[in-house]
N, C-alpha and C positions, 0 to 999 in steps of 0.2 A: 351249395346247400350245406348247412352248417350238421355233422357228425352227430350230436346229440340233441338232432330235434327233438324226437321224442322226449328227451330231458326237459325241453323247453316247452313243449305242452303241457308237461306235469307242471312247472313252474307256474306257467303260467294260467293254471287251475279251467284250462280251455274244455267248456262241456260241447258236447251237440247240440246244433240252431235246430236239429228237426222236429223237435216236439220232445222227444226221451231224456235229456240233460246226460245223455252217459257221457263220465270222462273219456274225452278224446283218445288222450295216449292211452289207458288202457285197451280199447278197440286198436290203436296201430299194433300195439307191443303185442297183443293176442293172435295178430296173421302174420306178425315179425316173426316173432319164435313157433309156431306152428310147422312143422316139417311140411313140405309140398316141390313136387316139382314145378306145380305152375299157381298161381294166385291172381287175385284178381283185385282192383281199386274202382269203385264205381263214385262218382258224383250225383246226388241225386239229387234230381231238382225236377221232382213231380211235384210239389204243391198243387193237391186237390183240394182241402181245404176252405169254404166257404169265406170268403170278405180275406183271405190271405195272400197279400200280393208280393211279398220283402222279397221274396227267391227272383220274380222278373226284373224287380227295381236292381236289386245286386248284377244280375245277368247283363241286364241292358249299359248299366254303367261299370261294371267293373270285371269283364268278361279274361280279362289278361292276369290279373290276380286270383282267381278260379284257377285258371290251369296252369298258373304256375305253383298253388296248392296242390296240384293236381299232380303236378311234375316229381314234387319233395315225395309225395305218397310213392311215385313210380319208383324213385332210386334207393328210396330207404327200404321199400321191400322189396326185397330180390324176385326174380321169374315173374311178374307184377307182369297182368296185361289191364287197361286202364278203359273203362264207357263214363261218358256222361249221359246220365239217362232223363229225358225232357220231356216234360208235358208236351202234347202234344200241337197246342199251338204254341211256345215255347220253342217247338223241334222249325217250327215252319219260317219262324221269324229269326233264329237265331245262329240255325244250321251254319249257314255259308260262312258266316264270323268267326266258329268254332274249328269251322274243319282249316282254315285259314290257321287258325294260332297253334292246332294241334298238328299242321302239316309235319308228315316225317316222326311224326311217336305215335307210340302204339297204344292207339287212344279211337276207340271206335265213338261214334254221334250217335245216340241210340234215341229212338222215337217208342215212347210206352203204349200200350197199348188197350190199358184198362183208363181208371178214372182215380177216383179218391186212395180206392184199398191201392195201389199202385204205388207210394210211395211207403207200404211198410215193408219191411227190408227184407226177408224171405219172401217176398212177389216179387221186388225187383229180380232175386232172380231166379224165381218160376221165368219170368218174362225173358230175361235176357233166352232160357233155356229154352225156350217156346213153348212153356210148360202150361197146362192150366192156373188161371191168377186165382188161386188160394192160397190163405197164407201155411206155411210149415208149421208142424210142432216145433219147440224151442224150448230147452236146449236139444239137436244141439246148434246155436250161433253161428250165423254166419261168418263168422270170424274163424270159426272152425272149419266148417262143411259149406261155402255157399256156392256157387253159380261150378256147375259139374262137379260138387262134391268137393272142391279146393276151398280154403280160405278166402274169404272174399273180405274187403275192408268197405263198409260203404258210408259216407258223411254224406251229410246235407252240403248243398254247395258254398251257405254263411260260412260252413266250419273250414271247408277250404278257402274261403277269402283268409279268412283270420290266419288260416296255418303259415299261408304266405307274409304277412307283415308280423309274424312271429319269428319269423326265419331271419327275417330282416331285424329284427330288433324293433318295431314299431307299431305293436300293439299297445293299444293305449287305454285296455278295459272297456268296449263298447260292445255295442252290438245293434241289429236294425229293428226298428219297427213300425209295422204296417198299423197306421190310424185311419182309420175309417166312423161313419155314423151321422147321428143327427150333430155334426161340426162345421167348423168355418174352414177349418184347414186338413183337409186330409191329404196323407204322403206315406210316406214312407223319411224316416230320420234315424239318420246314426247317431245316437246318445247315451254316458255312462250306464254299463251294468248297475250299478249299485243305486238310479235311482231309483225314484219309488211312482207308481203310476199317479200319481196324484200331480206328485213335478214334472213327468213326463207332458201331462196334458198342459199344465197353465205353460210351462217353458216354449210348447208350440202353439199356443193361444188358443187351445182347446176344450178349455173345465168352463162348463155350462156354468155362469154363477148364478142366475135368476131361473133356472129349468131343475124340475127333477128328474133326476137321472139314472141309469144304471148303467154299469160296464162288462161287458164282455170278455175277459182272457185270455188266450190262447188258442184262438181258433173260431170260425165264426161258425161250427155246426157243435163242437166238442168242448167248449170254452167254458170255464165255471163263472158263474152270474155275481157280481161286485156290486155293492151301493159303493157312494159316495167315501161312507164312512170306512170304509175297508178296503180306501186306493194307498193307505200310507206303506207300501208293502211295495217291492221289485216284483217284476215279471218271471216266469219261472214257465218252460217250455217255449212255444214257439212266441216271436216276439209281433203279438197281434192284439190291437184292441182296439175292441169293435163301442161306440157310444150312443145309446138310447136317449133320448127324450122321451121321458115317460107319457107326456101328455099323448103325442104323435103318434106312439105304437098301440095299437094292438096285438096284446100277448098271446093270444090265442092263432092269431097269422102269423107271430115270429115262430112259436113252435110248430105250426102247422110246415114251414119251411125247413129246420131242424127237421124234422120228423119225414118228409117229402126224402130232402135229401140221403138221409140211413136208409131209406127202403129203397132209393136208387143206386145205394153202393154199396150195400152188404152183401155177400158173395153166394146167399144161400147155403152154405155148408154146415153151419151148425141152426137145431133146432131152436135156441133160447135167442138167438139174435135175429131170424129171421121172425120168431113166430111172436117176438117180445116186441119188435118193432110195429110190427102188424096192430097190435095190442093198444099198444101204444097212439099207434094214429087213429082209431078207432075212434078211443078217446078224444083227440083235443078234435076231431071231426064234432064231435057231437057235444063240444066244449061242455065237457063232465069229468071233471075229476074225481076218480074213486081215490082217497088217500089210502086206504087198506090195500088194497088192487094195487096199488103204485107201489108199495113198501114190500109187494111177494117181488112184481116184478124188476124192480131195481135191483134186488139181494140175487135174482135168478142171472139178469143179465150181468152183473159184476162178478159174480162166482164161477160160473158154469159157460161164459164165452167164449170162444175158440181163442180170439183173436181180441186186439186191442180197442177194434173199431165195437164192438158188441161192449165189453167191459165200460168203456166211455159213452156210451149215450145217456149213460143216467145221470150223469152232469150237469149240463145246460137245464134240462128241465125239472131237476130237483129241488137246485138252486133258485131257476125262475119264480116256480110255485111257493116256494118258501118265504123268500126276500120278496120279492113282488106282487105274484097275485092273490097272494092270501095277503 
């Protein structure tokens, strides 16, 4: 393990695959220098996430470069005890692999126990702690205070692939993404950061040329809504996107799923995200859009959310109603 990895995160401008883009080595350097007797390194590979599959595709093919990201995390932070934490059918399919490569370090297999909210990083460790899955006030960071009050470091599992062939000298600027929709080829493709979703589609013989289309983002409940003309642009958060046929869909059934989905994962803990989603599906039930109604409720659930999951639902269907169904 090369001395100045962290140096070579910085360098090599490596953000988080989990949806947040935080620079990496700032998160290692923040549990590095953190005084603690004991810390903790979690992998996380809860994708909850709706039509988001890039964390199983990585898992299933590249399970040995995971932990040995996983390994570099271990020795660069001292007192470092180390979970990979797994959807739960994830845990079921991939267990026996992992305890296999992780034999003999101090590396626990961890089965989550919630759903969606489960992979934001103060749950992971409510959960690790058998704690209620709400998420934490923040600050302060789990980088500070997480799993029993120590420093916890926790990456999505892409950003431990990457750390590994950074170490090695053989990161080449990519990253994965999950294509899905009304297509001819959908996968999962490791392809240059810097291109643009527009290239991404035609390079995997994806861009609808005779269909109107829309595109979905980063997520297929939390994703902002793309025409055509606004794919010339890279991907920014998780590396997901989801493709409409306009003719085929039904807008008012995609957000009726969108909207299904928030009211089966929001945690109840605060009143704007439970009672905003409620609100919400009311509406596209009774496919009625109030735009005044819409314009309290977006600014309540953006401002006033506990948690990330409440702040982000105004996304998807802002977007839809704006560029689409108006």
């Amino acid at each position: 393990m090369p001395k100045d990895i962290i140096e070579k995160l910085k360098s090599a401008n490596l953000l988080g695959r989990g949806g947040a883009s935080f620079p990496t080595y700032l998160k290692w350097q923040m549990v590095k220098d953190t005084p603690a007797k004991k810390k903790y390194v979690v992998c996380n590979v809860s994708e909850g996430e709706l039509d988001v599959f890039k964390d199983g595709f990585i898992l299933e093919n590249y399970p040995t470069q995971i932990v040995e990201g996983l390994k570099i995390a271990l020795k660069t932070i001292d007192h470092s005890y180390g979970y990979i934490f797994l959807r739960k059918d994830y845990y079921q399919k991939y267990k026996k692999r992992l305890e296999k490569l992780t034999k003999n370090l101090p590396i626990t297999i961890f089965k989550e126990k919630g759903g969606y909210l489960s992979g934001e990083e103060t749950v992971v460790c409510q959960e690790i702690e058998e704690q209620i899955l709400r998420p934490r006030q923040k600050p302060p960071f789990p980088g500070q205070t997480g799993i029993d009050g120590s420093p916890t470091l926790i990456n999505n599992l892409e950003t431990f692939y990457y750390v590994a062939l950074i170490a090695k000298n053989q990161y080449k600027y990519t990253r994965f993404y999950a294509i899905t929709g009304d297509i001819k080829h959908k996968g999962v493709f490791e392809l240059p950061l810097d291109w643009s979703l527009k290239r991404i589609l035609k390079e995997t013989g994806n861009w609808l040329v005779d269909q109107d289309f829309f595109a979905q983002v980063g997520g297929g409940a939390s994703g902002d809504i793309l025409l055509p003309s606004e794919l010339n642009r890279s991907i920014n958060g998780v590396g997901s996107l989801i493709i409409f046929d306009k003719a085929k869909t039904d807008l008012y059934q995609l957000m009726e799923r969108w909207v299904n989905f928030f009211m089966k994962e929001n945690c109840d803990k605060c009143t704007p995200c439970r009672e905003g989603i409620y609100r919400l599906r009311e509406m596209i039930k009774q496919r009625k859009i109030e735009s005044e109604v819409l314009k309290d409720l977006w600014l309540v659930l953006e401002e006033t959310s506990f948690c990330a999951l409440g702040k982000s639902v105004a996304t998807p269907f802002r977007s839809l109603i704006k560029k689409v169904l108006t």
